[in-house]
C-alpha positions, -999 to 999 in steps of 0.1 A, spaced: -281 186 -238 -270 221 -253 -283 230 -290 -270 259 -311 -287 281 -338 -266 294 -363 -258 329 -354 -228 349 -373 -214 365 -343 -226 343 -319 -248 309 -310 -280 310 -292 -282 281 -269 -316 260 -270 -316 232 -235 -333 209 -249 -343 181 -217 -354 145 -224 -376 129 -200 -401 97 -200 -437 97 -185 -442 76 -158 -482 81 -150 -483 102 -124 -454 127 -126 -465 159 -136 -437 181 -124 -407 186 -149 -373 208 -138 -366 238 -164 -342 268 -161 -346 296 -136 -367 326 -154 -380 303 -180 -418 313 -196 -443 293 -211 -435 321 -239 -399 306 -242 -403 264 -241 -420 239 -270 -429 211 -253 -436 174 -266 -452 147 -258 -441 114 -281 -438 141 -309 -469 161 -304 -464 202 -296 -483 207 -259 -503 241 -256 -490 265 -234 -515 272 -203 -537 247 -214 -512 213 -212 -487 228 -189 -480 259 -169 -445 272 -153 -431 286 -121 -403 290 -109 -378 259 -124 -411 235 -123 -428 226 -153 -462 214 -139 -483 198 -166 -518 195 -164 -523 159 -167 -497 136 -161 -479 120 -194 -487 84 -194 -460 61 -191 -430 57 -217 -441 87 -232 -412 108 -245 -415 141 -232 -391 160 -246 -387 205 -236 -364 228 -255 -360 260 -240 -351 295 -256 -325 314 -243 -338 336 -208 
């Protein structure tokens, strides 16, 4: 799903991706290019720590420990 900040000449686009924990999954996909600088990441509401709950390469967002199942984890990503 795509997100827009009001802009007056143009729209930033926020991709904001909606996934559930399963356990044992600790490998989300994110854009090409993205940084831990440029993503807030939830779990069931609660703002992860960049480096510390999840790190980033490449279009993998690797968390450190696995959500536990039916967590919401939800990622909005800042323009690249």
């Amino acid at each position: 799903m795509v997100r827009y900040i009001n802009g007056k000449d143009k729209p930033t686009e926020i991709n904001v991706r909606d996934y559930t924990g399963d356990g044992s999954t600790v490998g989300f996909t994110v854009t090409q290019n993205q940084t831990v600088d440029k993503v807030f990441v939830t779990e069931n509401g609660v703002l992860q720590k960049p480096t510390t709950d999840y790190t980033i390469s490449g279009t993998t967002l690797t968390f450190n420990v696995a959500p536990a199942s039916g967590v919401q984890v939800i990622i909005r990503e800042m323009p690249v």
